[in-house]
GURO-421059 format. One line per 3 residues: their letters; for each residue x, y, z of N, C-alpha, C. Coordinates in Angstrom, 1 decimal. Last residue first. Example, Ala and Ser with C-alpha at 12.3 -4.5 7.8 and 13.67 -1.06 7.14 Angstrom:
SA	12.8,-2.2,7.1,13.7,-1.1,7.1,12.9,0.0,7.9  13.2,-5.7,7.8,12.3,-4.5,7.8,13.2,-3.3,7.8
***
This chain:
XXX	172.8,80.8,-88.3,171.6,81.2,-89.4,171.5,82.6,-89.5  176.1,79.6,-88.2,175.1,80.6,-87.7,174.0,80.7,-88.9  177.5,76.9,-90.1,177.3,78.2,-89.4,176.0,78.7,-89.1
XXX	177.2,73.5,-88.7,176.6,74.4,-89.6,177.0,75.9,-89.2  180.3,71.9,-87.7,178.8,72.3,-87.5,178.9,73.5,-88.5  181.7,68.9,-89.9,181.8,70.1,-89.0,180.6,71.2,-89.0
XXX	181.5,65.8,-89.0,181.0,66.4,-89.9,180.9,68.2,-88.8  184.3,64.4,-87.5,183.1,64.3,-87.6,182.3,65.3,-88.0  186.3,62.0,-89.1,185.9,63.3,-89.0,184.7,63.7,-88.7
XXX	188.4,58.7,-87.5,187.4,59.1,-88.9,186.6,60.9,-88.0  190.6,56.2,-87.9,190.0,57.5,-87.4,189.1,58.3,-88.4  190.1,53.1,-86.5,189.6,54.3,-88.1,189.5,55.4,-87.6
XXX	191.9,50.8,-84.9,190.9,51.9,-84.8,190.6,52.9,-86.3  193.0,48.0,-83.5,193.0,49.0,-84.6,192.0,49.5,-84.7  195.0,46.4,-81.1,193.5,47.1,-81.4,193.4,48.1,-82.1
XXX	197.0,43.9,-80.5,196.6,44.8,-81.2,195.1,44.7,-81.4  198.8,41.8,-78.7,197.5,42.0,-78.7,197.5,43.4,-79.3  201.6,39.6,-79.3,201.3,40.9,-79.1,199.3,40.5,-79.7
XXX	203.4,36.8,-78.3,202.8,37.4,-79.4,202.2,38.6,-78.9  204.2,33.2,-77.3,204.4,34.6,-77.3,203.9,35.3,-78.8  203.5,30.1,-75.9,202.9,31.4,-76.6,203.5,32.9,-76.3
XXX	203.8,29.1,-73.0,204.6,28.8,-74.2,204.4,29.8,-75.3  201.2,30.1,-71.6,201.6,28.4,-72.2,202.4,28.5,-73.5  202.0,33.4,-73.1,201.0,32.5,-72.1,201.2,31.0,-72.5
XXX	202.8,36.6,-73.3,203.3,35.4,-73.0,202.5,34.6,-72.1  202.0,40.0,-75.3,201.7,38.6,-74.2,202.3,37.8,-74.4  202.4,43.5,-75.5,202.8,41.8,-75.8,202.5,41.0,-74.8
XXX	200.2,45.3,-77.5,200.3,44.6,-75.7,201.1,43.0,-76.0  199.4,48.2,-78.8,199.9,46.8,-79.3,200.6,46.5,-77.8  196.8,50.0,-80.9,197.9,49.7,-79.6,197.8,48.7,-79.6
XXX	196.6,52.3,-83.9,196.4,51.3,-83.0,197.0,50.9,-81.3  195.1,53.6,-86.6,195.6,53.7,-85.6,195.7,52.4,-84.5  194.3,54.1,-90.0,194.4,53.3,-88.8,195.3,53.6,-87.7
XXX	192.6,55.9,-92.4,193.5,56.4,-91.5,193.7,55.0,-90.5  191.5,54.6,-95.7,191.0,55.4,-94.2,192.5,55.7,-93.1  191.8,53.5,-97.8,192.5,55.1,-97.9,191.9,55.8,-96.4
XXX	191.6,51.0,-97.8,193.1,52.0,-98.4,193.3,53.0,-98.4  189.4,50.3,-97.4,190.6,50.3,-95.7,191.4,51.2,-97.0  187.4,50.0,-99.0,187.8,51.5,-98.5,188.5,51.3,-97.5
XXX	187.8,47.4,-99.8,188.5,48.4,-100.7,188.9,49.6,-100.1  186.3,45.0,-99.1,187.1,45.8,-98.1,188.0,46.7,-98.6  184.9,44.7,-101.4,183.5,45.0,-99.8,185.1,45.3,-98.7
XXX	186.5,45.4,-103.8,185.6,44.4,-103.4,185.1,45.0,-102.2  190.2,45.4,-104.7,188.5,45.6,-105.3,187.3,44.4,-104.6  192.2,44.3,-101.8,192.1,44.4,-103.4,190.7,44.8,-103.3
XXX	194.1,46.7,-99.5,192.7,45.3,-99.8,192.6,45.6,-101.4  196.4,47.4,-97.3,196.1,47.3,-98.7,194.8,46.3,-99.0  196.4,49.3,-94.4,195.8,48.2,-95.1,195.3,48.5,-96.4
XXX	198.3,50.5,-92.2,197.8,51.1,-93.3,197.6,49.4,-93.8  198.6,52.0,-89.1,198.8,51.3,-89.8,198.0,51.4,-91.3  200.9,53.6,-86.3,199.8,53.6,-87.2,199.8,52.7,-88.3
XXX	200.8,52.3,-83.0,201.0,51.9,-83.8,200.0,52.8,-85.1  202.3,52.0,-79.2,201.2,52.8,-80.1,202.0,52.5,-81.9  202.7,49.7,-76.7,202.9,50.5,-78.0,201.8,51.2,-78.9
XXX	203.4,49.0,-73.6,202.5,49.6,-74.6,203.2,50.6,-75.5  203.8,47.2,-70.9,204.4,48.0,-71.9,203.1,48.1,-72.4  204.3,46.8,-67.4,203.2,47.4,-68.1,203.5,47.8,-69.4
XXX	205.8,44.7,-66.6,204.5,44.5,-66.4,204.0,45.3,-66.8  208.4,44.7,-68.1,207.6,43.7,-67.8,205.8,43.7,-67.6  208.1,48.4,-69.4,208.7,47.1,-68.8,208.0,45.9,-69.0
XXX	208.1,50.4,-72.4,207.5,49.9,-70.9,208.3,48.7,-70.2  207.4,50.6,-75.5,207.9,51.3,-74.7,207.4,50.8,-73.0  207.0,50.8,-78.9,206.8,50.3,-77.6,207.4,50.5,-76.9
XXX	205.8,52.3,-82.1,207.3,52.5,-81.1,206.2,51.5,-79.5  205.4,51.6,-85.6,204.9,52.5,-84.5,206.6,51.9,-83.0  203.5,50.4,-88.1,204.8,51.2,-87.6,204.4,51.7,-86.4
XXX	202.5,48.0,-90.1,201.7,48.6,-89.3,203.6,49.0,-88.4  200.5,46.6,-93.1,202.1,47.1,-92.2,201.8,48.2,-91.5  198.9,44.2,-94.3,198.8,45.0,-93.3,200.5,45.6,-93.2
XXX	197.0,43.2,-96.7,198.1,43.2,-96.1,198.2,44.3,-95.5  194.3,40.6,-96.9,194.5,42.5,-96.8,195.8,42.1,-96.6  192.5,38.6,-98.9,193.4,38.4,-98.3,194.1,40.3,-98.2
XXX	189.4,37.1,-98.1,189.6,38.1,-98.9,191.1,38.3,-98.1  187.3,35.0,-96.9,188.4,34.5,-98.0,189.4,35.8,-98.5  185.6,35.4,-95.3,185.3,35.4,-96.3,186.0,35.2,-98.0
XXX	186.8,36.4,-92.6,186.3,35.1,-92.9,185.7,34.7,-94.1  190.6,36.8,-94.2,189.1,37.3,-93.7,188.7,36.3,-93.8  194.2,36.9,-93.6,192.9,36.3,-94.7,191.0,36.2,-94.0
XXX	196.0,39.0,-93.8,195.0,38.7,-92.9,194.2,38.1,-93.8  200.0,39.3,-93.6,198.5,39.1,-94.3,198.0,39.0,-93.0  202.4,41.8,-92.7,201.7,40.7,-92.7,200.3,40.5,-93.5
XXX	205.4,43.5,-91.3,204.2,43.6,-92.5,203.6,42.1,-92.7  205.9,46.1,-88.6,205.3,44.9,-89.5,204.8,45.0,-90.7  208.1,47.8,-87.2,207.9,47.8,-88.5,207.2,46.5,-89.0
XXX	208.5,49.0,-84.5,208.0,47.9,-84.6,207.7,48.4,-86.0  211.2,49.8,-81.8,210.3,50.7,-83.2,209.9,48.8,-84.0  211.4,50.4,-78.8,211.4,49.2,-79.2,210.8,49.7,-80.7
XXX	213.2,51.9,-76.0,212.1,51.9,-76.8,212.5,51.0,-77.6  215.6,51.7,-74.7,214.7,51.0,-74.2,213.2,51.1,-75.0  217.4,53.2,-76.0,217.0,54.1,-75.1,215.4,53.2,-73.8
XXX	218.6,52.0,-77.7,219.2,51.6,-76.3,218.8,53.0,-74.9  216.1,49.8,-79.5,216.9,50.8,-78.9,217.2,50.7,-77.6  215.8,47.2,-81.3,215.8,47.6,-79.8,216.7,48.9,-79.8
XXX	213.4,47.4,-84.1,215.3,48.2,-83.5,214.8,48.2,-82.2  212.0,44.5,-86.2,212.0,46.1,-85.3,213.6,46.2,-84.8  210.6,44.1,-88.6,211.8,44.5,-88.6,212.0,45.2,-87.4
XXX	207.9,41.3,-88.2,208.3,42.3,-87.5,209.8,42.8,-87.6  206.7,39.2,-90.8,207.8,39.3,-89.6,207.2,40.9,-89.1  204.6,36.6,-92.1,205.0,37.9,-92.2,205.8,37.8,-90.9
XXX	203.9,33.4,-91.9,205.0,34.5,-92.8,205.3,35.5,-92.8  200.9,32.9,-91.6,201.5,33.0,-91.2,202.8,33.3,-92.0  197.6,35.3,-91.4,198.1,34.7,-92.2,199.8,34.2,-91.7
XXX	195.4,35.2,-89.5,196.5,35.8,-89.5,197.1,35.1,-89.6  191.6,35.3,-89.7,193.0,35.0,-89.3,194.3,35.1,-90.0  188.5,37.2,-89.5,189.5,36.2,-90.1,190.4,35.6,-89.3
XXX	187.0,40.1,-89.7,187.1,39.2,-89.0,188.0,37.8,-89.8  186.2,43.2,-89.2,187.3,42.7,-90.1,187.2,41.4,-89.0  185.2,44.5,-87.1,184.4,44.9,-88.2,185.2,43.8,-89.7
XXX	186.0,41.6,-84.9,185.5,43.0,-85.2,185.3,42.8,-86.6  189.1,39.8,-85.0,187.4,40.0,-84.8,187.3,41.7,-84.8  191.6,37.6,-85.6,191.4,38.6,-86.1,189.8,39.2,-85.9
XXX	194.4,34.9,-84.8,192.6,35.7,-84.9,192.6,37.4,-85.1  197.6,33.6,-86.1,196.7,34.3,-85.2,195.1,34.5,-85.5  201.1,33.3,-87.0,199.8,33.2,-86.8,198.9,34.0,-86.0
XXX	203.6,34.1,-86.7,203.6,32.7,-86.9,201.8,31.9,-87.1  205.8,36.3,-87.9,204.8,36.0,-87.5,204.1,34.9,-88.0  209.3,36.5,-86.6,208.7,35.8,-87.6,207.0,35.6,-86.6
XXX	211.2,39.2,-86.3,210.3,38.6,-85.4,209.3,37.9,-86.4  214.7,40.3,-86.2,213.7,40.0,-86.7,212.2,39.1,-86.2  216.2,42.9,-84.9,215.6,41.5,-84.7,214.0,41.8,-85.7
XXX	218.8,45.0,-83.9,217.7,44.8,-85.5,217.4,43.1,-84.9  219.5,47.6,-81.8,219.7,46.1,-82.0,218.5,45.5,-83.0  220.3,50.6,-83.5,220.1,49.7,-82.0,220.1,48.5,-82.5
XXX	220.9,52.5,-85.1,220.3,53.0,-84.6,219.8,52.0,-83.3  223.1,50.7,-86.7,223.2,52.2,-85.9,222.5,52.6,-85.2  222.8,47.5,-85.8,223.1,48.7,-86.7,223.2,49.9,-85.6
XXX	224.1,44.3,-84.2,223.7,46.1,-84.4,223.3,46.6,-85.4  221.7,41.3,-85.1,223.1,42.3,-85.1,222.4,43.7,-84.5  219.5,40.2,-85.2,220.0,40.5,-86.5,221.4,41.0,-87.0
XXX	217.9,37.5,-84.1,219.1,38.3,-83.4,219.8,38.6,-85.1  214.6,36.6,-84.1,215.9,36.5,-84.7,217.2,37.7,-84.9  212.8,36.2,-81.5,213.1,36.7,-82.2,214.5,36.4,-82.9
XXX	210.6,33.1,-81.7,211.6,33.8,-81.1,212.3,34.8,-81.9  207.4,33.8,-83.4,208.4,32.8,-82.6,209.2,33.6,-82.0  203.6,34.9,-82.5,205.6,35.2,-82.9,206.1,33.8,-82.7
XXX	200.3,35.5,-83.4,201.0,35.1,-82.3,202.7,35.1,-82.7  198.0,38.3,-82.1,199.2,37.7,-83.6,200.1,37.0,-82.6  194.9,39.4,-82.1,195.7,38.3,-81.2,196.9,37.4,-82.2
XXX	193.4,42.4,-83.2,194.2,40.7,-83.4,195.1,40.2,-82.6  190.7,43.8,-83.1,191.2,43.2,-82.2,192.4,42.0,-83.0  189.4,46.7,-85.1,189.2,44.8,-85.3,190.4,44.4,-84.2
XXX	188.1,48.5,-85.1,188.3,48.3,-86.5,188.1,47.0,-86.5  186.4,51.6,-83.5,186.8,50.1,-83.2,187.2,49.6,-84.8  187.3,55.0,-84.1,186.5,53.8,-84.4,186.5,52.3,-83.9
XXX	187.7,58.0,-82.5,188.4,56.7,-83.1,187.2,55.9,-83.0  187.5,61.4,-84.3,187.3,59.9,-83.1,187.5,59.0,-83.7  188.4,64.5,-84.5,188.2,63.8,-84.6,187.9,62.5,-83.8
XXX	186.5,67.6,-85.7,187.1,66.9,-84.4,186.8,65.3,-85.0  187.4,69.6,-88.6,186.7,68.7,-87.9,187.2,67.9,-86.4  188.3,73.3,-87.8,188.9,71.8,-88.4,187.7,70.8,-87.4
XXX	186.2,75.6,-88.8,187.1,75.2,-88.1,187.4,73.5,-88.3  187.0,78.7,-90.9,186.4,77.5,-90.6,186.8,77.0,-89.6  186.3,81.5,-91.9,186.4,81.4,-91.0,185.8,80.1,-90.6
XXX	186.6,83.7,-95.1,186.1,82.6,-94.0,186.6,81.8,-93.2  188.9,86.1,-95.6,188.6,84.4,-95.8,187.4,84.3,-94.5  188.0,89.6,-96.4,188.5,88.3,-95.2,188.6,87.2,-95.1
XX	189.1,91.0,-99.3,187.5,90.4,-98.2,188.6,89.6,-97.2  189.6,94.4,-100.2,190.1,93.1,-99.9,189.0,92.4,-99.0
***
């Protein structure tokens, strides 16, 4: 009988992907369900910089559940139209959690892109964090999406 080889899992790191500034209206009071309070959150626009650069297509919402544990589960789905015209859709899951003055959410997300120069978002990994702001009337969340990506695992022994 031989012994399997002996590998070890790549380490991984996060990548900068693209910063978006998405701005909301008020949220739309959906009712209970079971699992907490369903609001809808209409996305109303926004920028988009880094490796992906454009703006933020308006239409898409946020399904999220106020829970009554004070966590907040954020289910978006939205466009991004690049500065180059190319339109991704984004849905992006994840949970916030914090008060007034310090929340933060964590977020994984996944981007569809049709054939062309942003094809390989469909199958990389994103990750992100999500900061809601309110400024001159403006409410909306600050997301920073990341690629996680493997870093090539070392040679064995000579």
């Amino acid at each position: 009988m031989t012994t399997p080889a002996t590998t070890s899992a790549p380490s991984l790191s996060l990548r900068p992907l693209a910063g978006l500034h998405v701005e909301i209206a008020e949220p739309i009071d959906a009712g209970r369900i079971r699992a907490g309070q369903r609001l809808i959150i209409p996305i109303t626009g926004g920028t988009v910089t880094g490796r992906i650069s454009g703006h933020v297509v308006p239409g898409g919402a946020d399904w999220a559940i106020a829970r009554d544990d004070g966590t907040t589960l954020v289910s978006a789905t939205y466009a991004l139209r690049t500065d180059d015209g190319v339109i991704l859709t984004v849905s992006n899951q994840g949970s916030l959690r914090g008060d007034d003055d310090a929340t933060l959410g964590i977020t994984a997300c996944r981007i569809e892109a049709p054939q062309g120069a942003y094809f390989w978002l469909n199958d990389v990994p994103i990750v992100g964090s999500l900061v809601p702001f309110r400024a001159d009337g403006t409410m909306g969340v600050d997301l920073a999406f990341y690629t996680v990506e493997a870093a090539a695992p070392p040679l064995p022994p000579q």
